[in-house]
BATI-368559 format. One record per residue (C-alpha): x, y, z. Coordinates in steps of 0.25 Angstrom, whole numbers, plus 5000, padded with zeros to 4 digits. Layout:
+------+------+------+
|   px |   py |   pz |
+------+------+------+
|    X |    Y |    Z |
...
+------+------+------+
END
This chain:
+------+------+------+
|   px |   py |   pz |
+------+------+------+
| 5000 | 5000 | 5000 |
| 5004 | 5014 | 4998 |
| 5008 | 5026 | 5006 |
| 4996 | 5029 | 5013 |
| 4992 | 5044 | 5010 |
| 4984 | 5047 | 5022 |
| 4974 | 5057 | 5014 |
| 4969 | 5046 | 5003 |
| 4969 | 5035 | 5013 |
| 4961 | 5045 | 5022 |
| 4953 | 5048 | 5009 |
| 4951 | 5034 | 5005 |
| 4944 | 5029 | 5019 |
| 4935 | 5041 | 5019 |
| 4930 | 5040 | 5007 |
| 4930 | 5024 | 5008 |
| 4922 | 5026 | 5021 |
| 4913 | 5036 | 5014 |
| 4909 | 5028 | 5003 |
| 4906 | 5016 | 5015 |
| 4896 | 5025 | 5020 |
| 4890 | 5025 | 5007 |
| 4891 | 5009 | 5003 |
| 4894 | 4995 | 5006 |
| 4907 | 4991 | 5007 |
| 4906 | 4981 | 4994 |
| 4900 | 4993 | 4986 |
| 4914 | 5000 | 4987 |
| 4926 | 4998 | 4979 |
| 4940 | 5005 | 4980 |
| 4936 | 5012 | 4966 |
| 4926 | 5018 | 4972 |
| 4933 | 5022 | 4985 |
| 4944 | 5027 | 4975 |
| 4936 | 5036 | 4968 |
| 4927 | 5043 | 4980 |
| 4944 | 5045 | 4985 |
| 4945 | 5053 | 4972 |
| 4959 | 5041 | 4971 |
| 4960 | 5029 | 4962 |
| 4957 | 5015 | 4966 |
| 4971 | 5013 | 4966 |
| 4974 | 5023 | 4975 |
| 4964 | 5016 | 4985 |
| 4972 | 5004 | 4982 |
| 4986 | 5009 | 4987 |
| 4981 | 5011 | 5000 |
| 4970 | 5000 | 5002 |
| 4971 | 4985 | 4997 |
| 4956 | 4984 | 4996 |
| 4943 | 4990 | 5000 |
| 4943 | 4982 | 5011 |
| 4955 | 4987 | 5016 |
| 4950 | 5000 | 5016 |
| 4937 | 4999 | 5021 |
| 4946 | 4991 | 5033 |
| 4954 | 5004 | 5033 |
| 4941 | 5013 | 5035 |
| 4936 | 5002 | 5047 |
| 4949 | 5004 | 5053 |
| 4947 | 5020 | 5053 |
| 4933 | 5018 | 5057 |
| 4936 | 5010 | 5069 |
| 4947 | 5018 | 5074 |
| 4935 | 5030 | 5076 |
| 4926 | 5022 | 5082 |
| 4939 | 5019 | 5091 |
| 4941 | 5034 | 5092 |
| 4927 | 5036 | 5096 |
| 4928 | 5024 | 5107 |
| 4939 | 5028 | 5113 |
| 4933 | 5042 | 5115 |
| 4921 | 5036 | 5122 |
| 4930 | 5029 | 5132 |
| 4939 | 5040 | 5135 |
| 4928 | 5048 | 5140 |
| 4921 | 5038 | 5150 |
| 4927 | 5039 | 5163 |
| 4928 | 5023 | 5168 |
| 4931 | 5011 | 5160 |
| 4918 | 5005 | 5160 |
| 4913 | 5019 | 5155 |
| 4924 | 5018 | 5143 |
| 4919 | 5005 | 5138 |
| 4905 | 5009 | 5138 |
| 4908 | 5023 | 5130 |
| 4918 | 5015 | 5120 |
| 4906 | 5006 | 5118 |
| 4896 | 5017 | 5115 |
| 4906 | 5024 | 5108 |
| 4906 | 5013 | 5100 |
| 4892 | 5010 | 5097 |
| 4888 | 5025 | 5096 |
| 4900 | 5027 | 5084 |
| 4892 | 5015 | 5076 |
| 4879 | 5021 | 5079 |
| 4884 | 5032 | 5074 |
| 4891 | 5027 | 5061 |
| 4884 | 5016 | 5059 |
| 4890 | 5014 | 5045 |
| 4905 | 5014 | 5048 |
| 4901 | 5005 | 5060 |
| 4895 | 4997 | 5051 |
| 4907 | 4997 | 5042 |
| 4917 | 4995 | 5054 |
| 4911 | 4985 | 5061 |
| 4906 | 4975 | 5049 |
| 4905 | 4979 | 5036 |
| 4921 | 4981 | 5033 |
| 4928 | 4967 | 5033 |
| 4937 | 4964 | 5044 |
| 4952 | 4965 | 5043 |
| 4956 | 4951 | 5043 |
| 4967 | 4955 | 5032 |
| 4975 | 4965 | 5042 |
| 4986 | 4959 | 5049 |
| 4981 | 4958 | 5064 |
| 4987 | 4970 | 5069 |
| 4981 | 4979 | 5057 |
| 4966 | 4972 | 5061 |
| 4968 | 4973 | 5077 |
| 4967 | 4990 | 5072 |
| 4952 | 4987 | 5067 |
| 4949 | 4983 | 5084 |
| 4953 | 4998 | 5088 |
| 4938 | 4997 | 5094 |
| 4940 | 4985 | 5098 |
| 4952 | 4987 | 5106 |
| 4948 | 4999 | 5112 |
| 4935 | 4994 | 5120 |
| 4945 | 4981 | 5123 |
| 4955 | 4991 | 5132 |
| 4943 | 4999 | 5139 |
| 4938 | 4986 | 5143 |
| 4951 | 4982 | 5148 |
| 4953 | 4995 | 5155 |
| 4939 | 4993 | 5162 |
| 4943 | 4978 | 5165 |
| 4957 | 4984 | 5171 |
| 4948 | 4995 | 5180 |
| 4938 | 4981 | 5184 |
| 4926 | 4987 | 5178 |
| 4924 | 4977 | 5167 |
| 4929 | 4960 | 5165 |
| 4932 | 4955 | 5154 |
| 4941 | 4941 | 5149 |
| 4943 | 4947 | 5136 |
| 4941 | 4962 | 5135 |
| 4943 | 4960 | 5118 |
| 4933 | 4950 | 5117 |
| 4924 | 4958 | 5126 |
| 4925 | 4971 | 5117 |
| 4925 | 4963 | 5105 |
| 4912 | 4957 | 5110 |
| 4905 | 4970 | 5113 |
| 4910 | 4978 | 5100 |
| 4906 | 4969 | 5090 |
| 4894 | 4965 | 5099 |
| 4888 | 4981 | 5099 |
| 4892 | 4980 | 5084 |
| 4881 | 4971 | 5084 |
| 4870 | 4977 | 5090 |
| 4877 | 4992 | 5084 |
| 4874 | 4984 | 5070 |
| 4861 | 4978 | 5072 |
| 4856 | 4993 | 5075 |
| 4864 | 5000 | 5062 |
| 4858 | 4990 | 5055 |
| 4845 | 4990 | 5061 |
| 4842 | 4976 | 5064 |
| 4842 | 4978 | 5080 |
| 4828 | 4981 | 5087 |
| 4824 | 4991 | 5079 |
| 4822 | 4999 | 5093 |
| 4835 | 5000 | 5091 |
| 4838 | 5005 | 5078 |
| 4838 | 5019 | 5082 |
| 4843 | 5017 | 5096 |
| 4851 | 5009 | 5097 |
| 4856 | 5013 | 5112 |
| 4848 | 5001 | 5118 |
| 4852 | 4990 | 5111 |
| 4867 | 4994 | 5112 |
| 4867 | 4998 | 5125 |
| 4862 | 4984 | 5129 |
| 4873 | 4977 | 5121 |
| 4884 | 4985 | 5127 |
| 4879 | 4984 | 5143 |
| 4876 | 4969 | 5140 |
| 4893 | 4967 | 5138 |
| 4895 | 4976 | 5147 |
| 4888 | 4970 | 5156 |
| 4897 | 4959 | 5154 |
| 4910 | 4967 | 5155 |
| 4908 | 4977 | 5165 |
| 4910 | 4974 | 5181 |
| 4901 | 4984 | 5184 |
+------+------+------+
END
C-alpha cells in the first residue's frame, strides 16, 4: 500500500460513510466510492485492498467515537459502579442515536477475521474499556465477576440485541419509540448479577 495521505484517506471514509448512510453495503463498489472522492478507482486502490477493508477502516473509526463518548460518560460519574452504569447508557443512548452507524458497526460490516490479532484486538476498544471499569469496581468490591471480559462481552453484545430489535422495530411495539423500558430491564438484570450492591 502507498503512503497514506491523510487528507484523501480522511476524504475517502467520509464520503465512503456518507454513501453507507444512503445504501446497503452490496450496493456500493470502489467505482462509486472513487467517484463521489472526485479520485479514480485506482486511487482507492493504493490505499484499501478491497471494500471490505475499507468499510473495516470506517467501523474502526466509528468505534473509536463511541469509545470516545464511553469514556466520557464514565469520567463524570463519581464511583465505579456509577462508571459502569454511565459507559453503559452512553452506549446505548449513541446507538439510539445513530441507529444507522450502529447498525453498521455492530452487524452489517463483516468482521475482521483477516487482520492479524493484534490489528483486530483494536475493533474491542469498547470492549476493552467497559472490561477495565469493571475491574476497577471489582478491585473497589462493588461488583464480582470470574471473567470481567466475558461478563462485558456478554452484556455488549447482549444490549445489541435488545438495541437491534427496537431500531428494527421487532420489539414490543410499546417500545418502538421508548425504548428506555426494555433496555433499562436488560441492563439491571446483568447488573444484577455483577453488582454486590
Amino acid at each position: 500500500m502507498r503512503n497514506a495521505n491523510p487528507e484523501l484517506v480522511s476524504s475517502i471514509k467520509k464520503r465512503t460513510l456518507e454513501l453507507l448512510m444512503e445504501k446497503e453495503l452490496e450496493e456500493i463498489g470502489m467505482r462509486e466510492i472513487a467517484k463521489k472522492c472526485g479520485v479514480s478507482a485506482t486511487a482507492i486502490y493504493h490505499y484499501y485492498r478491497d471494500k471490505d477493508c475499507l468499510f473495516q477502516a470506517i467501523s474502526l473509526d466509528c468505534l473509536n467515537q463511541i469509545n470516545s463518548v464511553i469514556e466520557a460518560a464514565a469520567e463524570k460519574a463519581a464511583s465505579s459502579k456509577e462508571k459502569v452504569l454511565a459507559a453503559i447508557r452512553a452506549f446505548r443512548n449513541w446507538s439510539l442515536k445513530n441507529p444507522r452507524v450502529a447498525s453498521l458497526v455492530m452487524e452489517k460490516i463483516k468482521s475482521a477475521v483477516n487482520l492479524p490479532p493484534e490489528e483486530t484486538e483494536k475493533f474491542y476498544v469498547c470492549n476493552r474499556t467497559g472490561e477495565k471499569l469493571l475491574e476497577l469496581c471489582i478491585a473497589e468490591g462493588a461488583a464480582r465477576s470470574e471473567n470481567p471480559r466475558l461478563d462485558v462481552g456478554v452484556l455488549v453484545f447482549g444490549l445489541w440485541g435488545c438495541l437491534q430489535s427496537v431500531i428494527s422495530r421487532k420489539s414490543e411495539v410499546e417500545y418502538w419509540e421508548n425504548s428506555e423500558p426494555f433496555t433499562e430491564r436488560f441492563i439491571s438484570m446483568w447488573a444484577e448479577n455483577i453488582f454486590v450492591n
